[in-house]
C-alpha positions in Angstrom: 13.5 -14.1 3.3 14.2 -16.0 6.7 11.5 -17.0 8.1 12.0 -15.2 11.4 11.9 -11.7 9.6 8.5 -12.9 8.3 7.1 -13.7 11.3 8.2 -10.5 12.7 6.9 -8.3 9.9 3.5 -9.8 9.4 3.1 -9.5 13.6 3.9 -5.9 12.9 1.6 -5.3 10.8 -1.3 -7.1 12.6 -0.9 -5.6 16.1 -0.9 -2.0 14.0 -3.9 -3.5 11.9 -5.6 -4.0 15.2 -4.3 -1.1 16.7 -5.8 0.8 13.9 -9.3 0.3 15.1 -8.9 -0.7 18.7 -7.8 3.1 19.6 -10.1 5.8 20.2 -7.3 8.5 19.7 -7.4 9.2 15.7 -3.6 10.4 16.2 -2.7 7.0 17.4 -4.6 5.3 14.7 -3.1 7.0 11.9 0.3 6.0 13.8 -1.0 2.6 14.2 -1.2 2.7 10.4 2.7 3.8 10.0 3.6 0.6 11.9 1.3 -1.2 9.2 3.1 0.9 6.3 6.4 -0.2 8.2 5.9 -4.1 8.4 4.6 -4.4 4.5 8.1 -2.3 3.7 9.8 -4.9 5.1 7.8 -8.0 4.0 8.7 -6.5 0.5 12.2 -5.6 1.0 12.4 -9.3 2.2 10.7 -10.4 -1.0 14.3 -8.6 -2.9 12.2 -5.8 -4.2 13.7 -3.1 -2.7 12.7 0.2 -4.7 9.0 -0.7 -3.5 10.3 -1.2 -0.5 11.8 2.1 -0.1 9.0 3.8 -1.9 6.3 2.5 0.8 8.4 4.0 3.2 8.9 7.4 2.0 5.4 7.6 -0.1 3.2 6.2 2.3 4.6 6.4 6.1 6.5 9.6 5.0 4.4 12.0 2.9 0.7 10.1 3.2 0.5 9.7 6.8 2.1 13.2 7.7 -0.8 14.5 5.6 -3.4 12.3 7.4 -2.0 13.3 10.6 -1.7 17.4 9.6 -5.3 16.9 8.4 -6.7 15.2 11.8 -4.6 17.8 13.7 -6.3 20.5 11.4 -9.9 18.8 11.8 -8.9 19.7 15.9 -10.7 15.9 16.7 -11.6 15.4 20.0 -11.4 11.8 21.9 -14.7 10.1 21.0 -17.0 9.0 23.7 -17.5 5.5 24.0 -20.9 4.2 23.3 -22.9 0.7 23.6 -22.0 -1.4 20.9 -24.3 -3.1 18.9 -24.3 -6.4 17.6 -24.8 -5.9 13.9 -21.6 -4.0 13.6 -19.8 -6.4 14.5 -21.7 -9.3 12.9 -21.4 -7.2 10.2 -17.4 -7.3 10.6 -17.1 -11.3 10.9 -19.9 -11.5 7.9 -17.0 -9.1 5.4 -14.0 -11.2 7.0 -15.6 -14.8 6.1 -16.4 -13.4 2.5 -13.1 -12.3 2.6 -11.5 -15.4 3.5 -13.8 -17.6 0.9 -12.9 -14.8 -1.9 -8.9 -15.6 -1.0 -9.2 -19.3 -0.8 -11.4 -18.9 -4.0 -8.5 -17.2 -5.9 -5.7 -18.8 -4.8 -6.8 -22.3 -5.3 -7.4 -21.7 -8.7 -4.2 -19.2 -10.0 -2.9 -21.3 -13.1 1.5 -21.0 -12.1 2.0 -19.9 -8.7 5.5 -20.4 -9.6 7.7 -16.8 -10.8 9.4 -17.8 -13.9 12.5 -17.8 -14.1 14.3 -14.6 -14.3 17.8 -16.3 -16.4 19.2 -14.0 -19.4 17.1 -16.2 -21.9 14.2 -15.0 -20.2 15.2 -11.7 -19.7 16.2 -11.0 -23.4 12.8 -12.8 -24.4 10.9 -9.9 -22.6 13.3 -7.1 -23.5 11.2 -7.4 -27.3 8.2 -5.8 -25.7 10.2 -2.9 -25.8 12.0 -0.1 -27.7 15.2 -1.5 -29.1 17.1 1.5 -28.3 15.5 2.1 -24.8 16.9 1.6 -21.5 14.6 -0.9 -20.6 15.9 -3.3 -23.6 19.1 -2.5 -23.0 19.4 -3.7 -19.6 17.1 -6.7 -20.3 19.5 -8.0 -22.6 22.3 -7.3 -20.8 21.0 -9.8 -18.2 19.5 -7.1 -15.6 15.8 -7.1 -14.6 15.4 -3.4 -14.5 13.1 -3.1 -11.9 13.0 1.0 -11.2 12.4 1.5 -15.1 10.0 -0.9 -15.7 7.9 0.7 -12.9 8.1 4.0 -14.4 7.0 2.7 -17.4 4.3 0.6 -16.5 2.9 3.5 -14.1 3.4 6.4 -17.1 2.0 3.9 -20.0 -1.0 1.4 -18.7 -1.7 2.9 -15.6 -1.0 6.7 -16.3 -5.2 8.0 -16.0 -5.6 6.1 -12.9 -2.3 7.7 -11.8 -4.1 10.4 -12.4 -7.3 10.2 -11.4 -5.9 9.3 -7.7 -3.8 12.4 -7.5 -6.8 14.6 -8.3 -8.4 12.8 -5.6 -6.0 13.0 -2.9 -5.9 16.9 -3.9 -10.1 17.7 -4.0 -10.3 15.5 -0.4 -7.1 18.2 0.8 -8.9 21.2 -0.7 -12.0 19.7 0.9 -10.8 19.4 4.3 -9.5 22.7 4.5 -12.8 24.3 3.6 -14.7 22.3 6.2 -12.1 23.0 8.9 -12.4 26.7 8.9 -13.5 28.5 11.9 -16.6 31.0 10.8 -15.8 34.4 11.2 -16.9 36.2 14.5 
């Protein structure tokens, strides 16, 4: 990725970042967020993987925020008075973003290959006997493609398939449950 499109992207996504909790408005906040969404879609499309790339745009700016925003909209917010801030709040905030920063340095000083290995048909056909033999997965591996769709799939439906899960259950109770707080009483 040029460097210039870097820049851009990760300035994108911290002026929505701060955006996010400057506004009052939770409309403009959850918009503030779809900047976000927008600027990491492009960081990874500049990283050359495209399919997660195109899937943070149409997952999360498309169908996630357009339920965040029908669900404020449904809640019928109003514009939130502003109030004397405190100091522990935001002592509070500068307390997590040092941890934060000390966890990161922490972790990335001591990660073993920061390196990617290399991705040359040797490589490739080395990984493709983690797989079925007659799969599509192996197939492309040893043909000397990285089959980056399929492997997602099957990493999602395989290791990751009760978290998968358990998040869309989540996502539904939290719908169901803002729906049944929204409703007017009856007169």
């Amino acid at each position: 990725m040029p460097s210039p499109l870097f820049w851009l992207f990760a300035t994108l996504m911290l002026i929505g970042g701060i955006a996010v909790i400057s506004f009052r408005n939770p409309v403009a906040s959850a918009m503030s967020v779809v900047a976000c969404f927008v600027g990491l879609a492009g960081l990874f499309i500049g990283l050359s993987t495209f399919f997660v790339g195109v899937i943070q745009i149409l997952v999360y700016t498309g169908a996630v925020m357009v339920l965040f925003i029908f669900i404020i909209m449904l809640l019928d917010l109003k514009n939130e008075e502003k109030r004397n801030s405190k100091y522990a709040p935001i002592a509070a905030g500068l307390g997590l973003v040092v941890l934060f920063t000390v966890q990161l340095v922490g972790v990335l000083s001591k990660s073993p290959n920061p390196e990617a290995p290399p991705l040359d048909r040797a490589t490739l056909a080395a990984a493709a006997g983690d797989y079925l033999t007659d799969g599509k997965i192996a197939s492309s591996l040893n043909a000397g493609q990285l089959p980056d769709v399929h492997l997602i799939g099957h990493m999602l439906f395989t290791q990751y398939n009760f978290p998968l899960q358990i998040i869309g259950v989540l996502l539904l109770v939290a719908t169901i449950g803002v729906v049944v707080l929204s409703k007017k009483p009856a007169e």
